[in-house]
VOTORZA-462231 format. One line per 3 residues: their letters; for each residue x, y, z of C-alpha. Coordinates in pm, whole numbers, padded with zeros to 5 digits. Example, Ala and Ser with C-alpha at 12.3 -4.5 7.8 and 13.67 -1.06 7.14 Angstrom:
2
as	01230/-00450/00780; 01367/-00106/00714
END
This chain:
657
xxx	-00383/01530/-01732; -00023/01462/-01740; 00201/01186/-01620
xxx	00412/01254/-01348; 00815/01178/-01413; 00835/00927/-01145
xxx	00875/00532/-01095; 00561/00442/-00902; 00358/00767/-00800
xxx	-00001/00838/-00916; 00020/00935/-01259; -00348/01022/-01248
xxx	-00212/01347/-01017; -00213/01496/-01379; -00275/01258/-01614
xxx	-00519/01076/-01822; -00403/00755/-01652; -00236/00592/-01415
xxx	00125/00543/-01316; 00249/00166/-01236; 00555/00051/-01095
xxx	00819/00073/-01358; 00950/-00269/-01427; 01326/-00356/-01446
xxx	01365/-00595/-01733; 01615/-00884/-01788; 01882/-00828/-02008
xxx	01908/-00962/-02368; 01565/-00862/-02453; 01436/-00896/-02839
xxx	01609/-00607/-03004; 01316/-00568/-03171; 01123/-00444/-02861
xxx	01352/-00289/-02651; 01278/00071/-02835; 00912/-00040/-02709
xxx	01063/-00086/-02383; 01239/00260/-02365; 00846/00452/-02441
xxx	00735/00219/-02146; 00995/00278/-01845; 00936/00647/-02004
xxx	00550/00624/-01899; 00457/00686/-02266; 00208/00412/-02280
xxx	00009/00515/-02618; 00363/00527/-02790; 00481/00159/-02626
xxx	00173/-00003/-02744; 00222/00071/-03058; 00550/-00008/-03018
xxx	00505/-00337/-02907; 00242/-00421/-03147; 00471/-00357/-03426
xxx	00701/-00596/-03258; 00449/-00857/-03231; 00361/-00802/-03602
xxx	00677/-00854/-03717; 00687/-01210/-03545; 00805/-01141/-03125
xxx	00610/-01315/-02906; 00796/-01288/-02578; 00566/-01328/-02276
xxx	00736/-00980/-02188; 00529/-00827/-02491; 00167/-00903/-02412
xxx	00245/-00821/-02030; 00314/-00454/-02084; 00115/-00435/-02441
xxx	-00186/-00528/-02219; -00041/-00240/-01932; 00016/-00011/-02157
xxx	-00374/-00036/-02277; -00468/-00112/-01858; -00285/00191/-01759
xxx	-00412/00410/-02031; -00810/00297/-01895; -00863/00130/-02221
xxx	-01016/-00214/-02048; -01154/-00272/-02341; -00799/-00367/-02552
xxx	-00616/-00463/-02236; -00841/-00728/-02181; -00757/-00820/-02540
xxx	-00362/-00863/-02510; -00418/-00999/-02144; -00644/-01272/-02295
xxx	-00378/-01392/-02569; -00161/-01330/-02278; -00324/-01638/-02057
xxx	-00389/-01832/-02353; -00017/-01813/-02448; 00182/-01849/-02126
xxx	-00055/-01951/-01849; 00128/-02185/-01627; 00423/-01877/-01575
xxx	00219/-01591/-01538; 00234/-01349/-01241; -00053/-01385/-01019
xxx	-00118/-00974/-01057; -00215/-01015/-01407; -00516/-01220/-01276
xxx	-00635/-00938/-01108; -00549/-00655/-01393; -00769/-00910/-01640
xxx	-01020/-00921/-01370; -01031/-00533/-01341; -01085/-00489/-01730
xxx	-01391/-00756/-01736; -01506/-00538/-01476; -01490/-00254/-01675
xxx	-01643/-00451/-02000; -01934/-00507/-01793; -01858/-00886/-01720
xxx	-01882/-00900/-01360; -01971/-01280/-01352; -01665/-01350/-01553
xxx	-01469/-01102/-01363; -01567/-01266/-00985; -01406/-01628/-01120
xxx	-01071/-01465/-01203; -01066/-01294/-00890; -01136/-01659/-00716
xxx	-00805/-01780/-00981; -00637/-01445/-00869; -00722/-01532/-00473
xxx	-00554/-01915/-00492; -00225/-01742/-00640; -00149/-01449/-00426
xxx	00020/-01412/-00135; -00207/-01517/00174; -00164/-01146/00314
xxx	-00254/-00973/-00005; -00577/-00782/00112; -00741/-00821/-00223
xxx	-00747/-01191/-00151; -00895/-01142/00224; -01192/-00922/00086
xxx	-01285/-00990/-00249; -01571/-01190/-00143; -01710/-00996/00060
xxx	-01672/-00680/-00163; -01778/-00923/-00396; -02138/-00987/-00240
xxx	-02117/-00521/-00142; -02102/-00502/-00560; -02415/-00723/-00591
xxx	-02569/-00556/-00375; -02491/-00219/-00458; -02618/-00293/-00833
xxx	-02975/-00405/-00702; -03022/-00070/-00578; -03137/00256/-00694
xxx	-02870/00539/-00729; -02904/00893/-00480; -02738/01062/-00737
xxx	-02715/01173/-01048; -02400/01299/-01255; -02364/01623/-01417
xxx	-02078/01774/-01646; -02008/02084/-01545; -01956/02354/-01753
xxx	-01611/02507/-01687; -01449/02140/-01842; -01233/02179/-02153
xxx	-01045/01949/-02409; -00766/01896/-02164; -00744/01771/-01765
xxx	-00985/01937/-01527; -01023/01756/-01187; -00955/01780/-00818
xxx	-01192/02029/-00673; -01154/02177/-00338; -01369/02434/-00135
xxx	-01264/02776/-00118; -01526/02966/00088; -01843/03029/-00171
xxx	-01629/02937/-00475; -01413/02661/-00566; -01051/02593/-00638
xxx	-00948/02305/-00962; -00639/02183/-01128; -00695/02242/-01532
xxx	-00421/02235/-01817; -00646/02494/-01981; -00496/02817/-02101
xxx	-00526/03136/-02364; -00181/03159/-02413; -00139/02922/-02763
xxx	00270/02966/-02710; 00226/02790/-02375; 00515/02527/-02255
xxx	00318/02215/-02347; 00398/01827/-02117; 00591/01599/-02356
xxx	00404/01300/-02231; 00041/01463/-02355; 00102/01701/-02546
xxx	-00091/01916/-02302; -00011/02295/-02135; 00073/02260/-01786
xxx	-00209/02184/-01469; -00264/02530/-01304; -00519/02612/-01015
xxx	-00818/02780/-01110; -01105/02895/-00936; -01493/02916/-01011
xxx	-01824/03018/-00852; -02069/02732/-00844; -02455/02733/-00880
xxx	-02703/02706/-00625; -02658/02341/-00446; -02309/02277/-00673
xxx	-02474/02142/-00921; -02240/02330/-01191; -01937/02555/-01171
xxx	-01863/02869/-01442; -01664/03168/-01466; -01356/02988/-01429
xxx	-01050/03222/-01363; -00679/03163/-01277; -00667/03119/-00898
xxx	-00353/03279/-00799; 00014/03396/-00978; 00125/03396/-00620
xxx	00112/02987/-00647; 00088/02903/-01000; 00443/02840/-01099
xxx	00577/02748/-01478; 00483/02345/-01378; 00204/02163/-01245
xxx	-00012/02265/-00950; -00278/02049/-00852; -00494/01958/-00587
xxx	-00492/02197/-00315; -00713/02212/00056; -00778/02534/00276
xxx	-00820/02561/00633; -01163/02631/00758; -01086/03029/00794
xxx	-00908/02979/00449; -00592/03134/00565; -00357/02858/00450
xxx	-00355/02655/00169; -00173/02287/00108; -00130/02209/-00248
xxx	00101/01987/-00480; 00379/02111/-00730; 00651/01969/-00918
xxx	00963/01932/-00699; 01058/02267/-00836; 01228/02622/-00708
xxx	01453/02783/-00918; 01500/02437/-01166; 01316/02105/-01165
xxx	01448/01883/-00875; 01541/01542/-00913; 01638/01200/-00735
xxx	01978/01187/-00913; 01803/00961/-01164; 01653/01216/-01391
xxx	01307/01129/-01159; 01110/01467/-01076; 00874/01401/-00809
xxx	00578/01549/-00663; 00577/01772/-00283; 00329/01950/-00077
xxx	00358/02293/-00040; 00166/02501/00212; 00120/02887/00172
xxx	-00024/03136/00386; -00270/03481/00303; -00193/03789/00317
xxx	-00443/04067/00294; -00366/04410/00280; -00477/04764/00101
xxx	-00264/04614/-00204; -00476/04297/-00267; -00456/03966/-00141
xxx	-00131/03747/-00186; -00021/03407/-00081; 00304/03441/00116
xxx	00569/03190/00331; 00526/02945/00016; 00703/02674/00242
xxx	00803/02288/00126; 00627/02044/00422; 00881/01885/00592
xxx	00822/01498/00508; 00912/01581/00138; 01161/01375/-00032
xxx	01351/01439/-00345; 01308/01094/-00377; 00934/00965/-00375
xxx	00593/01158/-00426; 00404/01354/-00177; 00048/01471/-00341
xxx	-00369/01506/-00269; -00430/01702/00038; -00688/01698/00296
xxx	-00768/01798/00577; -00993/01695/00900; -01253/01914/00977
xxx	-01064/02051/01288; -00798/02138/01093; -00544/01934/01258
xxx	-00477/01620/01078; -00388/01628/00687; -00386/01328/00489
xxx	-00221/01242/00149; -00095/01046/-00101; 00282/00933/-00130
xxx	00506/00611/-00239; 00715/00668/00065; 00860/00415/00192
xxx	00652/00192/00434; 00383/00194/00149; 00199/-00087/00121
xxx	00124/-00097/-00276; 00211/00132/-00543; 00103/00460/-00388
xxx	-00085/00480/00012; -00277/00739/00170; -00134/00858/00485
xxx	-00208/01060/00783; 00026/01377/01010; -00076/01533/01279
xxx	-00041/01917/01269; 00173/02060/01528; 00253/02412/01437
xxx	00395/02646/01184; 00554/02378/00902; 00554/02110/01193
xxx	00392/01797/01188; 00402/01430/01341; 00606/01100/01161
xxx	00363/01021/00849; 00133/00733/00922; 00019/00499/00690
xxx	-00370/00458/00707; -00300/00069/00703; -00422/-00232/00507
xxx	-00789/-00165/00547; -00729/00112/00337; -00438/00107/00110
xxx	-00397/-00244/-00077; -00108/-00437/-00333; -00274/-00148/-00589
xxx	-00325/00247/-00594; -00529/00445/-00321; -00482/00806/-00352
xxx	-00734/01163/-00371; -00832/01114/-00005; -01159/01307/00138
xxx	-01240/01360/00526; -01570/01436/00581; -01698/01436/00946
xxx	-01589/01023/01045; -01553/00922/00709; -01286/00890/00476
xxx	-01315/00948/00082; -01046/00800/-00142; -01003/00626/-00502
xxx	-00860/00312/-00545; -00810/00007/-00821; -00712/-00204/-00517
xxx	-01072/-00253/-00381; -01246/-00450/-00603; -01471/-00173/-00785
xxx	-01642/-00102/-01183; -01304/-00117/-01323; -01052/00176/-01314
xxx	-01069/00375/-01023; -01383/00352/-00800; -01430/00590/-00518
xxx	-01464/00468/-00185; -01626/00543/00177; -01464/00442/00486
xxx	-01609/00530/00868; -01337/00568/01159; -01463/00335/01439
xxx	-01263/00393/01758; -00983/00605/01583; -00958/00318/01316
xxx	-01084/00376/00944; -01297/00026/00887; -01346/-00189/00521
xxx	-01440/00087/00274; -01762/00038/00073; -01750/00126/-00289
xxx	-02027/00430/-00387; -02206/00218/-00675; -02309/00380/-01012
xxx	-02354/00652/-01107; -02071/00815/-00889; -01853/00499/-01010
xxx	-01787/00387/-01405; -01607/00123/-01600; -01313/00430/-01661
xxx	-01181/00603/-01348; -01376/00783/-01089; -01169/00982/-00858
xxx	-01128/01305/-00605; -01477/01260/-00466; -01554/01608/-00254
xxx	-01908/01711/-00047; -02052/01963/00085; -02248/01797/00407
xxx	-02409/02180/00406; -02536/02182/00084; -02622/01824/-00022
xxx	-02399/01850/-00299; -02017/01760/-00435; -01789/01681/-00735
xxx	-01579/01416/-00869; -01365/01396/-01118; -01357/01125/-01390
xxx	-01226/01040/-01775; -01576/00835/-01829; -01703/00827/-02207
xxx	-01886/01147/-02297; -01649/01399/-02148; -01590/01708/-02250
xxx	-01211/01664/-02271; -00981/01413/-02109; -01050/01449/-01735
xxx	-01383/01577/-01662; -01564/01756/-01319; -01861/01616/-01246
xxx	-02149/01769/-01010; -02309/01497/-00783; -02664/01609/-00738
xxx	-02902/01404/-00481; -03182/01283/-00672; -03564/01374/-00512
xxx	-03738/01095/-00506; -04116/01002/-00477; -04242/01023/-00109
xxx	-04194/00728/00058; -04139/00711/00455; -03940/00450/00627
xxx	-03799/00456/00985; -03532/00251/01180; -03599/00046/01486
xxx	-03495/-00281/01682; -03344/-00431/01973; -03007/-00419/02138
xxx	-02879/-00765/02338; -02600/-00915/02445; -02432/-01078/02161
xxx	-02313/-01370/02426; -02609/-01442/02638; -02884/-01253/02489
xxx	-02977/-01016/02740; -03142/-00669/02641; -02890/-00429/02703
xxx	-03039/-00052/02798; -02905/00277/02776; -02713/00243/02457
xxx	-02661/00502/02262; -02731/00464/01880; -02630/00719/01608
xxx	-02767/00671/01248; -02539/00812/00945; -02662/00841/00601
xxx	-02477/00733/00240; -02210/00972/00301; -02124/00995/00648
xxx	-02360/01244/00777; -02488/01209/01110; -02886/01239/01087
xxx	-03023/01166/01391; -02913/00961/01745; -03156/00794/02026
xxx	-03100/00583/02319; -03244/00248/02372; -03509/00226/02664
xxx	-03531/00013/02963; -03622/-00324/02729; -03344/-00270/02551
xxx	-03580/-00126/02237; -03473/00177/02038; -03607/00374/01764
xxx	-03467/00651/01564; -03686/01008/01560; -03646/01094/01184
xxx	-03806/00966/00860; -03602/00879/00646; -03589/00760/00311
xxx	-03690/00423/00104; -03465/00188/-00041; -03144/00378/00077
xxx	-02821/00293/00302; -02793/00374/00639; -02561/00271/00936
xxx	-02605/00251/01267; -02304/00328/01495; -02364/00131/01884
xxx	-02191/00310/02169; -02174/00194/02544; -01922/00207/02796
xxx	-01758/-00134/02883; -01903/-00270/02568; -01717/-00336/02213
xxx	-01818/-00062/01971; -02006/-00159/01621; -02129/00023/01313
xxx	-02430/-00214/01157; -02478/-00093/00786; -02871/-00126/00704
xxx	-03083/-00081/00371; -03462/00037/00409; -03737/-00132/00263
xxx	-03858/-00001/-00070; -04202/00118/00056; -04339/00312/00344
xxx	-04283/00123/00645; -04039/00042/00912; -03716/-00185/00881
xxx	-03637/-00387/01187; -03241/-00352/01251; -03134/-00587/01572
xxx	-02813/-00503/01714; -02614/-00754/01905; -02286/-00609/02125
xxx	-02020/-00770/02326; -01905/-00665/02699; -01534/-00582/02732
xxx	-01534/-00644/03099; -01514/-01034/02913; -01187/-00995/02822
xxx	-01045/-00866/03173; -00984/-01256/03282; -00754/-01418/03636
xxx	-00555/-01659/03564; -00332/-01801/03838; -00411/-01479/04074
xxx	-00290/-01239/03772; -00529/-01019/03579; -00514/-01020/03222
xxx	-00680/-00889/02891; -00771/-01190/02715; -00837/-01164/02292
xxx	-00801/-01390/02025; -00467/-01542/01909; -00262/-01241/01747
xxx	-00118/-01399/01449; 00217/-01324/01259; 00348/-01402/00913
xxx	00600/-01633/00928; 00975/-01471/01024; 00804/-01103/01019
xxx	00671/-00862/01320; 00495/-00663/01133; 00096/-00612/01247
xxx	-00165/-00807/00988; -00500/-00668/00986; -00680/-00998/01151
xxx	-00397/-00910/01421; -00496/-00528/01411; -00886/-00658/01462
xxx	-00763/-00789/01821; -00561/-00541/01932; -00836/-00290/01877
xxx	-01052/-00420/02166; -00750/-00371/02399; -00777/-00005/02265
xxx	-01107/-00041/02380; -01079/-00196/02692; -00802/00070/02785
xxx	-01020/00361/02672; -01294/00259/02878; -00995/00214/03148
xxx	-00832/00522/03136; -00622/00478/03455; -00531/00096/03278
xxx	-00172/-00010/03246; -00022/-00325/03049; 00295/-00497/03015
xxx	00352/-00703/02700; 00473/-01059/02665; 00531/-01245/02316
xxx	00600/-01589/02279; 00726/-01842/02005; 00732/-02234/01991
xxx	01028/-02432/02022; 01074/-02446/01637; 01386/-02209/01569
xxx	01701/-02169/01721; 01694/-02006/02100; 01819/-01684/01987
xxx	01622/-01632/01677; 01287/-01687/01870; 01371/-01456/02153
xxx	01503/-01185/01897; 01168/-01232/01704; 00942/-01239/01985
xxx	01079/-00925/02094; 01025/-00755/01794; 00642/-00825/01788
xxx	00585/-00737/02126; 00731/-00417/02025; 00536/-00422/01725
xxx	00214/-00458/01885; 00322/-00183/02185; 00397/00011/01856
xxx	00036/-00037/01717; -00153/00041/02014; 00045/00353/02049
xxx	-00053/00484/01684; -00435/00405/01771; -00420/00668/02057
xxx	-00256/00436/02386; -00021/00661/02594; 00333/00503/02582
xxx	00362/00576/02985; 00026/00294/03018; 00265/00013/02806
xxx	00522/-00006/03073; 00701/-00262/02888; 00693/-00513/02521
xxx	00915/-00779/02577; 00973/-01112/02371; 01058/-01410/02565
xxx	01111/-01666/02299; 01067/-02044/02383; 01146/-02007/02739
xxx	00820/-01978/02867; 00637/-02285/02693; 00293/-02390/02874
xxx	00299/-02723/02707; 00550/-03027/02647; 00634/-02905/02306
xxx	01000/-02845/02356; 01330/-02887/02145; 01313/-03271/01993
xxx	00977/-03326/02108; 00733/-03437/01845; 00398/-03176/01864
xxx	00133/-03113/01607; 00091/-02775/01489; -00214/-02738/01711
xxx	-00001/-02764/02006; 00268/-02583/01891; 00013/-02282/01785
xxx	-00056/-02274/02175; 00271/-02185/02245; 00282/-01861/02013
xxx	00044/-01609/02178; 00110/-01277/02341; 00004/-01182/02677
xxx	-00162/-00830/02766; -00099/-00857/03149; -00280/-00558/03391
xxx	-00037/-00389/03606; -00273/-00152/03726; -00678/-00070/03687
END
């Protein structure tokens, strides 16, 4: 693949690795380096570390150096001589070092196979980030999912297919019977090659798979109509395959640019036109949200056909590339982009998203994963996409694992991947389910209360399998008992989605015993008719605190977890309307506090409206400051925090039910 020209997008769009944030260095850098330095803004990683290692032979030893010799190596997917410089790195300058090179040495442990090592530099890496940094909040509990995940026997196994070549093939997409793939492959030996690889431009090609897509040949040049003198890559079509989205250079008559000498990626759609002369592509259209300054790239879409998701650094990205989320409205018309939020995207890279039925597909070095990029799984829970999993080996490596497709149909999908003993430098990959020896198991429990134990009947229970697919869905009886109709397999994940009205929705992963048998799989739920509390003659919905960094307004994920059983609550209420209050202690100036307040309340009001709240059912978000304290902790009084934390809550007041 090929690097992209651009500060912080994916470079792994097109290219064997994967693009960073390009650092702005201090001036009166060693002369001796700064040619280095050049090759690395550049993106030419494999020409800055050698570079820099020249520099560091002849004597520099700037803590500058070993920071970007071990990125050039970490970006590159060579973990094994990252974790090299990164080591001399720690042992050189370890009292000044940026907490994110605790995680990037993590990462290539991870990748050398030392995940014991790896877990206490992510514990180092958690005392040194920010508090919000979402790698910090969940490494231990991805932590424990890797563990876990090793113990057990892969579905799958991995198959190079037979279409790869020396250069970048990846990115496969469904095109009716046949399938659609970015390569840099070509006849023509005169081609216009990338300067950063050496490599001919990333066309789209398409190719007939086998029986079950367990291999794809015949590989052909998809269309002239939307192959262009650049890069193509990574298109979707609609269900009836009559309009494509797919990513290209910023590029019409010339390369565009940001006025930097940046050329980024944009989405493109196209639409088909068949007639007695062939078939064409026609209205080759820009989307709308396009910027000539960030990326756009990695299309999906729902299976409806009216949500697409992608990859972009745009701003209101959380780390160095997000996915996000429009809603399609009509011809080249879509919503505001969304950003998926920090369940999803982290400090790192999540990009080559995946919808398939409730669950959401995606790469990231962000989640804690093999090393590289790991593919992830993520199931929407009342309109929210909930902690991902990571797929476990073989689907993941030490190298990256990306663009994870699958045909629910067939029982069958791709990836793409640069993993040792590829054909070239990216690779496609068939995922093939694995038949195993017979052996039975089924599902069954109990469903209660979660607060006072009662058996709760008439819940409805749905049972997904390892990737999303809905295989079978029962009711619990009148003692609160349930059992799912379907045999299913040994020693294999499973989750159990819980559904009843005026209760809190919950999806309860589960992992059957390794010979015939039964697992036992209790669920416990809570009633949302808990939260609708009186308090001084005036009905309100009652959660836990909803907490806010310090100065900001912006909605944290613990925050999010809250605010998603009003959604709840007011989807079970559908006639339901709220007014907003937010309040602050006594701590800040009047003015600052009431300003602040107001802009979480209209924060929150702004969250619950992206999760699918009407606007007309918030009939107002207002911020009232100090004003309204319900305890003696005023100006000049002397309070511990306890008591001052009482004071900064927001109120979810019902106006009407």
């Amino acid at each position: 693949m090929i690097s992209l020209i651009t500060n912080k997008f994916l470079k792994r769009l097109f290219c064997s690795v994967i693009a960073s944030l390009v650092y702005t260095f201090a001036c009166g850098q060693d002369q001796k380096i700064k040619y280095a330095e050049k090759l690395f803004q550049s993106l030419k990683y494999k020409e800055a570390s050698e570079a820099y290692k020249k520099a560091y032979e002849k004597g520099v030893e700037d803590q500058l150096l070993f920071e970007h010799l071990g990125d050039s190596y970490y970006y590159n997917t060579d973990m094994r001589q990252a974790n090299q410089w990164y080591k001399v790195l720690f042992e050189k300058f370890k009292d000044s070092i940026d907490p994110e090179y605790y995680f990037r040495y993590a990462h290539t442990l991870q990748g050398l196979g030392k995940n014991e090592e790896a877990k206490k530099w992510m514990k180092r890496f958690s005392k040194r980030t920010d508090h919000d940094d979402l790698r910090k909040k969940n490494y231990k509990k991805a932590s424990q999912q890797l563990d876990e995940i090793l113990k057990m026997d892969s579905n799958y196994k991995i198959s190079n297919v037979s279409t790869n070549t020396p250069y970048s093939d990846f990115g496969v997409s469904y095109y009716g019977n046949e399938v659609v793939f970015a390569s840099a492959n070509t006849t023509n030996k005169n081609a216009e090659k990338y300067y950063w690889n050496k490599q001919p431009y990333l066309n789209l090609y398409k190719g007939f798979t086998s029986e079950k897509f367990s291999d794809i040949d015949e590989a052909m040049l998809f269309s002239k109509d939307l192959n262009s003198k650049y890069h193509e890559s990574n298109a979707v079509f609609t269900k009836d395959l009559s309009k494509v989205f797919f990513t290209r250079n910023n590029f019409k008559k010339k390369l565009g640019d940001d006025g930097n000498g940046v050329n980024h990626l944009k989405l493109y759609s196209a639409d088909l036109n068949k007639s007695s002369k062939g078939i064409k592509w026609i209205n080759i259209k820009e989307l709308p949200f396009n910027s000539d300054t960030y990326s756009v790239g990695h299309p999906t879409l729902n299976e409806n056909d009216t949500k697409l998701y992608f990859t972009s650094d745009m701003p209101g990205t959380i780390g160095a590339t997000d996915i996000f989320v429009v809603d399609i409205l009509g011809d080249n018309e879509y919503s505001t982009p969304k950003n998926l939020g920090n369940k999803i995207n982290t400090s790192g890279r999540e990009m080559f998203p995946f919808i398939l039925g409730d669950n959401l597909f995606f790469a990231s070095d962000g989640h804690l994963g093999f090393g590289g990029l790991d593919i992830f799984k993520s199931n929407k829970l009342n309109d929210a996409f909930q902690f991902p999993k990571n797929l476990g080996k073989p689907v993941n490596s030490n190298k990256d694992d990306f663009a994870f497709v699958f045909n629910e149909k067939e029982k069958g999908g791709f990836l793409s991947s640069n993993r040792k003993g590829g054909k070239g430098d990216d690779d496609i990959y068939a995922v093939i389910p694995i038949k195993k020896q017979v052996c039975n198991q089924a599902i069954n429990g109990v469903v209660t209360n979660l607060q006072t134990k009662e058996r709760i009947a008439n819940v409805q229970l749905q049972l997904f399998d390892e990737v999303g697919s809905k295989v079978a869905e029962t009711t619990s009886n009148e003692l609160g008992k349930y059992s799912f109709d379907k045999v299913l397999d040994c020693n294999s994940r499973y989750e159990v989605k819980v559904i009843k009205k005026g209760y809190t929705s919950i999806v309860k992963p589960s992992l059957t015993e390794a010979v015939t048998g039964t697992t036992y799989l209790p669920l416990g739920i809570e009633t949302l008719d808990e939260l609708i509390v009186e308090e001084k003659g005036v009905l309100k919905l009652k959660i836990g605190i909803i907490y806010f960094d310090l100065d900001k307004s912006f909605v944290r994920n613990d925050a999010a977890i809250e605010l998603n059983k009003i959604v709840l609550v007011m989807s079970q209420y559908p006639k339901m309307h709220i007014k907003i209050e937010s309040h602050t202690d006594s701590r800040m100036p009047n003015e600052y506090n009431r300003s602040l307040s107001d802009r979480r309340a209209k924060s929150t009001r702004e969250y619950l409206i992206s999760q699918g709240i009407e606007a007309s059912r918030l009939e107002s978000a207002i911020g009232y400051g100090e004003s309204q304290l319900i305890n003696r902790c005023a100006d000049g009084v002397s309070c511990s925090e306890a008591e001052h934390q009482l004071n900064r809550r927001s109120e979810f007041i019902i106006t009407k039910i």
